[in-house]
N, C-alpha and C positions, 0 to 999 in steps of 0.2 A: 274613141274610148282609150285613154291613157295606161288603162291596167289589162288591156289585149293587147298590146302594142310589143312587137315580137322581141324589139331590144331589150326590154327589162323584164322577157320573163325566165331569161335564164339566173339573174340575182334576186328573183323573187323564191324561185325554185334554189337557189344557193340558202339563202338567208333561211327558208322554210327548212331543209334539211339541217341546217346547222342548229338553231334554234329544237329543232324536236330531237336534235343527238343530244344536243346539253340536255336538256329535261329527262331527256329517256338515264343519261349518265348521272345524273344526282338522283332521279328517282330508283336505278339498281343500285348504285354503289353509295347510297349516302340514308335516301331516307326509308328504305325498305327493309335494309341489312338493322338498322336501328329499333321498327317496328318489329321485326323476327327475335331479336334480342328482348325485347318486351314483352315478346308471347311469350318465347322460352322460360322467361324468368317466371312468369306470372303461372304457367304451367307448372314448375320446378318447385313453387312455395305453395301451391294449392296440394301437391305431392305431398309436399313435407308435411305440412300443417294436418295431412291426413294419418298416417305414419305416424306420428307425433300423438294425435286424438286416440288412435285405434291403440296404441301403445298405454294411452295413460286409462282411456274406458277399460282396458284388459285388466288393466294391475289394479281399478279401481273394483271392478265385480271379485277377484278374486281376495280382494280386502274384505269386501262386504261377506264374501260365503265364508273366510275365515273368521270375520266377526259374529254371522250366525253361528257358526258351529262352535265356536267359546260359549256364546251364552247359553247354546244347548247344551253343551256339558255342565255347566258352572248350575244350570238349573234345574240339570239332573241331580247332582250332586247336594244340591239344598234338599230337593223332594227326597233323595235318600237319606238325608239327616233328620227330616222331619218325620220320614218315616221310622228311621230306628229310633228315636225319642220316644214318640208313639207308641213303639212294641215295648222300651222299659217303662217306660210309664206304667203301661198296663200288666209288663211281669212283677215291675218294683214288689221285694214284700213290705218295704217301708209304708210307704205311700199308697195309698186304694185310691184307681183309678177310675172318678167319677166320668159319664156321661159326658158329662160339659167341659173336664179338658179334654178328652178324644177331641169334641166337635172344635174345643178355641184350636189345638195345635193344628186341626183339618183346616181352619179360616185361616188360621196364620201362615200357614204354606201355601193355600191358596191366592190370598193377600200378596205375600211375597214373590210368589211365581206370576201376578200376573199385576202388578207391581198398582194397587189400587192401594193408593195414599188415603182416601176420605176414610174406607172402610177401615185401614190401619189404625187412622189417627181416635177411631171411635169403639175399639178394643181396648178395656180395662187391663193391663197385666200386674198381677201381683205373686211374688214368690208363694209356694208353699209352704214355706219356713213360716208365713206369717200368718195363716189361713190353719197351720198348727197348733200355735202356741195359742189362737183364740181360744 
């Protein structure tokens, strides 16, 4: 048998070391140094990308609570006007204050604050000015 044969197995055993040095030498210094550099990055932008997220979700809720709290002020402030019209209304001495506008200014702020368009749109308003002179 040719491949026991004690001359040639010292360049079998040359060739076999040399061949698994080179392999072993491109695979540390060429194509694993390359793969790590691959992790790294890939590691590096899932960092960022989070960082970035929890940065814009932060400043996105604190938009939102400060856009609640406008519109609860702003809709306090209506129900306060609709409330002191309501009380001259009812002190006016000009004007005697029926029933049914208490109840239309109560719809209309209600209307208003909770912003129902149909029921808006199917309230008659007309000044008093003209509910006078009839």
């Amino acid at each position: 048998m040719p491949q026991l044969d004690f001359s040639i197995i010292f360049t079998q055993i040359f060739w076999l070391c040399i061949l698994f040095s080179f392999f072993y030498f491109i695979l540390v210094f060429y194509l694993l140094p390359n793969f790590l550099v691959s992790l790294k990055l890939r590691k590096f932008i899932l960092e960022e990308n989070s960082v970035k997220l929890s940065s814009v979700s932060s400043s996105i809720f604190e938009n939102k609570n400060l856009f609640k709290k406008n519109i609860n002020s702003q809709l306090e402030s209506l129900y306060v006007n609709f409330e002191s019209i309501d009380s001259s209304l009812k002190n006016s001495q000009n004007f005697s204050c029926n029933n049914i506008d208490s109840k239309l200014i109560k719809s209309t702020s209600q209307v208003i604050l909770f912003c129902d368009s149909i029921i808006f749109k199917n309230i008659c308003f007309y000044p008093k000015v003209f509910t006078v002179l009839k």
